[in-house]
Structure formats: structure tokens, C-alpha cells
C-alpha positions in Angstrom: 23.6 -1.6 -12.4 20.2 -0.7 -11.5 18.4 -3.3 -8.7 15.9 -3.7 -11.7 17.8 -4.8 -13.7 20.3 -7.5 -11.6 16.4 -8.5 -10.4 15.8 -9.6 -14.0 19.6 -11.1 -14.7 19.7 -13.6 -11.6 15.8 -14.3 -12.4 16.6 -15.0 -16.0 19.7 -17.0 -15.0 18.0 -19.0 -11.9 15.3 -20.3 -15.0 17.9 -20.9 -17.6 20.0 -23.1 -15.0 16.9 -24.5 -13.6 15.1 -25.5 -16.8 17.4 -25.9 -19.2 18.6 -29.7 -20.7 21.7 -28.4 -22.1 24.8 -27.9 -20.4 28.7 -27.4 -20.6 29.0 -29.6 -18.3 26.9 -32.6 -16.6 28.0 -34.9 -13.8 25.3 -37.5 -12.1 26.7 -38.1 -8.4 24.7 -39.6 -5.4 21.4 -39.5 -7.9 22.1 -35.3 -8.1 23.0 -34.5 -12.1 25.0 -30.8 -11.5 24.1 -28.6 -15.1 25.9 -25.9 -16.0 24.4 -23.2 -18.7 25.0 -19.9 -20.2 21.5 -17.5 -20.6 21.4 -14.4 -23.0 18.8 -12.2 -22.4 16.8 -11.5 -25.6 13.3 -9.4 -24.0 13.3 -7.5 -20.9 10.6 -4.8 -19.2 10.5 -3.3 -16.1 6.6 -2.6 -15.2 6.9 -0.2 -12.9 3.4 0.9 -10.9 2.6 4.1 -9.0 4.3 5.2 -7.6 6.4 5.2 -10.2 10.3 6.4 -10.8 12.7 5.9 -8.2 13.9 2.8 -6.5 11.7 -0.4 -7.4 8.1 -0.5 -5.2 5.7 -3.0 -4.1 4.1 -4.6 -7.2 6.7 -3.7 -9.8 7.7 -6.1 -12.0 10.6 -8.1 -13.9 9.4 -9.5 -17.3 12.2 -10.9 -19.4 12.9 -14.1 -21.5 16.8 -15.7 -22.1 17.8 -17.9 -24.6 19.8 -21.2 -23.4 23.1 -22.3 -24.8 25.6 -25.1 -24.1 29.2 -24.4 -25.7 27.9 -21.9 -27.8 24.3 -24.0 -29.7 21.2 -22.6 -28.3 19.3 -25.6 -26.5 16.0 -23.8 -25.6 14.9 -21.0 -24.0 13.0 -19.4 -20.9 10.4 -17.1 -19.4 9.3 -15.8 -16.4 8.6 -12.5 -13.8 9.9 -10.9 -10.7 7.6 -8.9 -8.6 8.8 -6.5 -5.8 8.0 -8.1 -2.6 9.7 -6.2 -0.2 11.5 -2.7 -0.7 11.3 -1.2 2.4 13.1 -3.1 4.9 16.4 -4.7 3.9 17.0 -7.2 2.1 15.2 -5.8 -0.4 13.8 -8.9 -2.2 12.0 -9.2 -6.3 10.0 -13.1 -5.5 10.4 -15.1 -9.2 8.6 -17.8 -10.9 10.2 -18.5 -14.4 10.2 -21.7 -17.0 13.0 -23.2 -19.3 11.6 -24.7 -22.2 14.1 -27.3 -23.9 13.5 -30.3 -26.4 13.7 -32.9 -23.1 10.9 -31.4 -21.0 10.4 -27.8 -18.7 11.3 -27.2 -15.9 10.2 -24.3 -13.3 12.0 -22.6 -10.8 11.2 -20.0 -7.8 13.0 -18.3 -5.3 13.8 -14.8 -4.1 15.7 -12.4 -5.7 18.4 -10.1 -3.5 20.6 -7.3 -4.2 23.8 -9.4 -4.7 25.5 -11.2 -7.8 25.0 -15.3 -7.1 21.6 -15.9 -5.6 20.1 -19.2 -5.2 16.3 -20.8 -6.0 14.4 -23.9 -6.0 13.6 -26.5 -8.6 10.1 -26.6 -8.1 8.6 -29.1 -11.1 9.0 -30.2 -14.6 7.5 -32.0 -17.3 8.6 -34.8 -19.6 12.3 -36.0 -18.5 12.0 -33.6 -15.0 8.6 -34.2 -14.0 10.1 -35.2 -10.8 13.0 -32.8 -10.5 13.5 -30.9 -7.3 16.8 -29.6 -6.1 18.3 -25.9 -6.8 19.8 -23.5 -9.0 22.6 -21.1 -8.8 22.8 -18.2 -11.1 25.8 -15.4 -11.4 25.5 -12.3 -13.2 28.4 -11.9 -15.6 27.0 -8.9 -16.9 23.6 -6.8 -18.2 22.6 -9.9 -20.3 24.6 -12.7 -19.8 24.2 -15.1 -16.6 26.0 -18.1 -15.6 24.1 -20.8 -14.1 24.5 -24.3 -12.0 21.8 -26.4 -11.7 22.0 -29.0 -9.2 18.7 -31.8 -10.0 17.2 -34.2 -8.4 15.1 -36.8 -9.4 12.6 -36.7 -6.6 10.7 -40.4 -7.3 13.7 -42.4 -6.5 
């Protein structure tokens, strides 16, 4: 798999699992709910800039968009971009800012990217029911267009 392309998949799964209300699974302990999600990618471009072919460069970016299911319904969907940061020196790194929208609120997500198959970002905000969410996300490739996600949420105004 192209770094591209796993850039976009743990993006895409680090927004569904931040952002997304539904879940397989949910579990509130010590004022942390843990969310579990499934994301299927639906749209997904590579902008690559000069100079272009080859490995990724500074500047290119991740655009994609998942849809968000829990035991198979869709709950919502997501958005967001990955832009090359750092390509030279190892680890390479795509830096990502995405959104889950979902019928209880958004919620946004950010974090770096890396070559690997589980990488981890931050709950940075949300609206409605998360407008005080903090905590993470983890998100595993299972393959080119499915990702599974753990969100771990915190309520930060308690």
C-alpha cells in the first residue's frame, strides 16, 4: 500500500472514531466514554504538487471523506485532509485535521499521520453533545477503505 494512501485510511479512521456518535460498543468509566466505529471510505484524492510523481512531498495532500457505521447502520459521516509535513527525514509524517458529522453534534480531530497501521490523534473540539470533548482516537487500517476506530472521550467541563 502506497504511504498515500494508508496517510488517507488512518486520517479517515482517526475522524470517524473521533467524531462519530455511533458505536459498537460504548462504555463510560472514570468520566472517559471508550467508542468504537467502523469508517468506509466513499471519496478520496491525492493532490500531489511539484514536484510531482514519486514518493509523497512537502505540501501534497490527503483529501477523503468516510461514511460512519455502528453494527452495520450508517450514523454519519466525515471529512477532512492530510498534508505532507515531513518527507525527508524519518518518520515521515502527513499532519491531519478532519470532522465527523453525526445527528448528536461534530466533533474534530488532529494529529500526525506515520507510516504504520494504528496511529493515534487528539480530540480537539466538538459541537452540540461534544462541545467539551477532549481525549484521543485510535484508528487501524483493516484494509484500502475500511478503518477500525476507538475513541476514548472526555468531557473536558467536568
Amino acid at each position: 500500500m502506497t504511504r498515500h494512501r494508508k496517510a488517507l485510511i488512518f486520517l479517515t479512521a482517526l475522524l470517524a472514531a473521533t467524531l462519530s456518535y455511533a458505536s459498537f460498543a460504548s462504555a463510560k468509566t472514570d468520566n472517559i466514554t471508550v467508542l468504537t466505529y467502523t469508517a468506509r471510505q466513499v471519496e478520496f484524492h491525492f493532490v500531489d504538487i511539484a514536484p510531482t510523481g514519486g514518493p509523497p512531498s512537502l505540501g501534497d495532500t490527503i483529501v477523503f471523506s468516510n461514511d460512519l457505521y455502528q453494527g452495520g447502520r450508517k450514523v454519519g459521516f466525515d471529512g477532512g485532509t492530510c498534508t505532507a509535513v515531513r518527507t525527508q527525514h524519518h518518520p515521515a509524517a502527513f499532519h491531519c485535521v478532519a470532522t465527523a458529522h453525526l445527528s448528536d453534534g461534530d466533533r474534530t480531530v488532529q494529529g500526525f499521520m506515520l507510516d504504520q497501521p494504528t496511529n493515534t490523534y487528539a480530540i480537539t473540539g466538538g459541537t452540540k453533545r461534544w462541545r467539551n470533548a477532549g481525549g484521543q482516537v485510535v484508528v487501524r487500517t483493516i484494509n484500502q477503505t475500511t478503518l477500525k476506530i476507538t475513541a476514548y472521550v472526555s468531557d473536558l467541563s467536568e
